[in-house]
N, C-alpha and C positions, 0 to 999 in steps of 0.2 A: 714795214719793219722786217716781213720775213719772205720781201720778195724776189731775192738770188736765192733763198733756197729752196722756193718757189718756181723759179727759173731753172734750177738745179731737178725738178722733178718731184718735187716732196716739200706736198702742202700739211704745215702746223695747223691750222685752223681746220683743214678735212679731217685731221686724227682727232681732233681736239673733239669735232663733231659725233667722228665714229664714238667716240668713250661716253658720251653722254647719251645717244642712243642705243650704247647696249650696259648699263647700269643697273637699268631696271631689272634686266633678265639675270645680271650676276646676283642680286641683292635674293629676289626669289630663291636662290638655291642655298640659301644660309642652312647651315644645320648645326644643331651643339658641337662647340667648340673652334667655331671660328671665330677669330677675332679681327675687330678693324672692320674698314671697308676697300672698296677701289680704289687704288692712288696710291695705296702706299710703296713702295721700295720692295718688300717682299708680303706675301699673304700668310699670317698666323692662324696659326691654329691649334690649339692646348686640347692636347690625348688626355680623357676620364680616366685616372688613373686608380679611381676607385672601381672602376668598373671592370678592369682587367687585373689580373694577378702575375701572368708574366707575358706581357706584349707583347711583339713583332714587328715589326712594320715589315709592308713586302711594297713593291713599288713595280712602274710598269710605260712604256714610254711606245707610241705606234703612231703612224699615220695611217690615209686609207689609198695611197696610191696610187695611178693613174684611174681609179674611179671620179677622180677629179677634173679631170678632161672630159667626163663626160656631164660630168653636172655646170661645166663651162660653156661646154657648145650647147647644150639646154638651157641656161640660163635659170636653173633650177635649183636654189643654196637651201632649200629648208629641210632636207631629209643629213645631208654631209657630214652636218654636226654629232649626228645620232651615229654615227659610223666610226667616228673617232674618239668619241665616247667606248662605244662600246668594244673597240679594238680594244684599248686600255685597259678597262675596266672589268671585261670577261675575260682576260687574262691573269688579273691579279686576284681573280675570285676563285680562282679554280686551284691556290695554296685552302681555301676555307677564310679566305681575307674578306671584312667588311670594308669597303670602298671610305674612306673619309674626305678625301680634297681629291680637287684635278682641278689641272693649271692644262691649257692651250696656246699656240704659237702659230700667229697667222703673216707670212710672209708674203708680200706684191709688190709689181712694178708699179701699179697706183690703186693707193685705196677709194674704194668706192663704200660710203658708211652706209648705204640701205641693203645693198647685196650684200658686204662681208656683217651687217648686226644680225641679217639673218641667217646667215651660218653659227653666228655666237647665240642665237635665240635657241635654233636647235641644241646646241650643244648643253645653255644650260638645261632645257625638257627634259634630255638626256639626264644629266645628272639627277634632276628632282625626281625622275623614277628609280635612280640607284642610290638615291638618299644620299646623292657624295655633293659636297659641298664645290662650285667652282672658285677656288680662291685666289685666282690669279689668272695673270697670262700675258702676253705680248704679240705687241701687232706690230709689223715692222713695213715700211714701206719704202722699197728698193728696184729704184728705174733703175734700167740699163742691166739689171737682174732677172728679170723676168716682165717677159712681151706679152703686149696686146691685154687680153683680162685674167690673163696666168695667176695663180696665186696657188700656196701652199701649204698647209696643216701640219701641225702634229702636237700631239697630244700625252699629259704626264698625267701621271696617278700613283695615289699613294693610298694604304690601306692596311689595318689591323687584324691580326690574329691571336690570341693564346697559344703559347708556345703546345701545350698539348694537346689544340687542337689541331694543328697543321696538317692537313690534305696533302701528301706527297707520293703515295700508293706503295709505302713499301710491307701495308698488309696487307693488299691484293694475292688471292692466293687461288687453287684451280677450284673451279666450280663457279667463281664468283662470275655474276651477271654482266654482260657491258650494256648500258641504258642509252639511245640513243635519243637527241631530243633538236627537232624539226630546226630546220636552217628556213632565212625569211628570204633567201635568193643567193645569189652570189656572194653576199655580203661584202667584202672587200679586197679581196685575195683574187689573183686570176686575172686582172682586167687589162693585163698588157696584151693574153692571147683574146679575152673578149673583144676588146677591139679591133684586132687584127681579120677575125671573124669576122667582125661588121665591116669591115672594111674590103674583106674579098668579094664578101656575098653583094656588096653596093647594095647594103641595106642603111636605112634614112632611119634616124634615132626616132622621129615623130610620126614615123610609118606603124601604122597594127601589121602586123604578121597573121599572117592564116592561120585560124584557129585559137589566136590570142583575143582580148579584149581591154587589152590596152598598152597604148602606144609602146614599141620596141624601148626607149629610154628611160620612160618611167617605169617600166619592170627592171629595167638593169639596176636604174639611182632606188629601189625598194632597198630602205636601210638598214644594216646588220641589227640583227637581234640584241636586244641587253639580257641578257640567263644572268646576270649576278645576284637581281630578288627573288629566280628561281633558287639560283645556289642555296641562299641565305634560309630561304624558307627550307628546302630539302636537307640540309646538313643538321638542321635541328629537329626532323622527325625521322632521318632513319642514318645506318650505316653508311657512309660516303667514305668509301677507301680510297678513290683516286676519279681527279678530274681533268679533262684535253677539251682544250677551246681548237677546233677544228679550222685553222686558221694555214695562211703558205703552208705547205706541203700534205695539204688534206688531212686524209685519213689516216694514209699509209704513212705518215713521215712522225704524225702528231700525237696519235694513238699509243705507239712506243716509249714517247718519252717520260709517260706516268707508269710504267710497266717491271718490275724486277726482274732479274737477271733469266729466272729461271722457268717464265712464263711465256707466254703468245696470246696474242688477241684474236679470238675464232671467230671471224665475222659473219654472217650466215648472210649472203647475199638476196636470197629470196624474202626476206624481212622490208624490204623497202623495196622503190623503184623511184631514179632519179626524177627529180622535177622537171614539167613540160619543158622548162627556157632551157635549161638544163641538156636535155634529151634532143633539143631543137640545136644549139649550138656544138652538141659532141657529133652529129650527123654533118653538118653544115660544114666543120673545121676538119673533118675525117680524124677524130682524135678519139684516141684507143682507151677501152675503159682503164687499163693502170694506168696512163697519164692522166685521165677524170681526173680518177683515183690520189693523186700525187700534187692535182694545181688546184684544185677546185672542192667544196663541203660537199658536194652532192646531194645538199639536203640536208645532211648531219650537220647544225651547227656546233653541237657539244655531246659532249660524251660523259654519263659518268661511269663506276664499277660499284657494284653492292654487293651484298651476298645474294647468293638467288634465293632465299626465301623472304626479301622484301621488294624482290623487283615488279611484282604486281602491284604491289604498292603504291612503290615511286611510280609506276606510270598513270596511275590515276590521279594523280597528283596534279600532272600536268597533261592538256588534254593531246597535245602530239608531241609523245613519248611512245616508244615501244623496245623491246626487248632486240638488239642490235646484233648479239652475239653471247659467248662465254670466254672464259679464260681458263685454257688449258695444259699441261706441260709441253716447254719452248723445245722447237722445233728445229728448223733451218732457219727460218726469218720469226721478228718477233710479231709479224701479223701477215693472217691467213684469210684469204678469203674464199668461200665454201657454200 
């Protein structure tokens, strides 16, 4: 019955298959106020309206970008989903947003239902750690669109705040602390020059590198951090005046843009040292620490600002956290590194 379109490159019955094998994992991430289930047209979900006095909604859309090439030629889907989660998700967390829903959008030249349910397995894990419900999403299956086992993510999210609690840093002010808090690798950003790197050095993704202990590509595919149940936990035990998900343009591009007019972020560089893979690939691709600095977390996944008499605090809080920098009267540039 559906085999010209079939012939045409796109099997009904394979989709039909993929949605049954990943049900189970959408159902798992039910949280109050979803409604419905899978199948329907669009995924509902009814905001507690008792629970907020003046709501927000803040919203938030990413993929993880050619990090996907590399979980293709590995053959490796169970970390990817956590990645697109968390691009989303720690973006929209860093307004003071609690995550509610996230919807997914997986496009291929042919779907494959045990390699892409487990991309969707991750993804919902993802969720059930950020408490966000996955209430939706679309799989789209498009020959002659993308070759061979190509396929392509991206990922929506949506999430509430109280209008007076909004995280936006415009009471950042001099003195205050900047709290810096451990990146799990590269996370998602960077991976156009990371590959490029692998690709001079004729280094083999399934190769260990001297003085690593485990294979070159599974330290790359290690998936971005979720910090948005760090957020949720820290914004309700101390001052949070402003939060940068450390994401394209690192440090230096990303730090700025939670910062007022009349400030700088003082970064003390001798407070960390970049991560071995890190340190290995800025040697390897002869890339200058302000480029690091501009493509890549360094390590810093997230950032936030406090006053400094609770940044001893927040860092005990979580256990790789430590004190990044201060915020001082603006300068030439609005961050300094020292």
């Amino acid at each position: 019955m559906t085999e010209a379109y079939k012939k045409a490159g796109v099997d009904i019955d394979r989709g039909k298959e993929f949605v049954d094998k990943i049900k189970g994992f959408v159902a798992s991430t039910n949280r109050s106020g979803v409604m419905g289930s899978i199948g329907g047209f669009g995924g509902l979900f009814a905001l507690d309206t008792n629970k907020y006095k003046n709501p927000v909604l803040t919203s938030g859309t990413d993929g993880v970008g050619t990090k996907l090439k590399l979980a293709i030629e590995m053959k490796k889907y169970d970390t990817i989903g956590q990645d697109l989660v968390a691009m989303c998700v720690n973006d929209i967390a860093c307004s003071g947003a609690e995550p509610l829903f996230f919807l997914d959008y997986l496009a291929t030249g042919k779907l494959e239902p045990d390699a892409h349910a487990t991309v969707v397995k991750g993804i919902a894990q993802a969720c059930k750690t950020c408490n966000c419900a996955l209430n939706g999403g679309e799989t789209a299956e498009m020959p002659g669109m993308y070759a061979n086992d190509d396929f392509d993510l991206a990922g929506f999210a949506v999430g509430v705040v109280e209008r007076d609690d909004i995280i936006d840093g415009h009471t950042v002010g001099l003195g205050d602390a900047i709290i810096a808090f451990a990146s799990s690798g590269f996370h998602s950003n960077g991976y156009s020059l990371v590959r490029k790197v692998v690709s001079d050095n004729k280094w083999k993704l399934k190769e260990t590198l001297p003085g690593f202990d485990q294979p070159l590509g599974e330290i790359l595919l290690e998936p971005t951090a979720l910090y948005s149940p760090i957020i949720q936990r820290l914004k309700d035990a101390h001052t949070v005046k402003a939060i940068a998900h450390i994401t394209g343009g690192g440090l230096t591009e990303n730090i700025p843009r939670v910062l007022p007019q009349a400030v700088q972020a003082t970064i003390d560089r001798s407070s960390w040292e970049f991560p071995k893979i890190m340190s290995t690939f800025q040697e390897a691709g002869d890339i200058s620490e302000d480029e690091m600095m501009r493509v890549f977390n360094c390590g810093v996944g997230l950032i936030m600002i406090v006053p400094a008499g609770e940044a001893e605090a927040v860092c005990e809080m979580h256990s790789q956290a430590w004190v990044l920098g201060k915020i001082e009267k603006r300068g030439e540039n609005p961050i300094v590194y020292k």
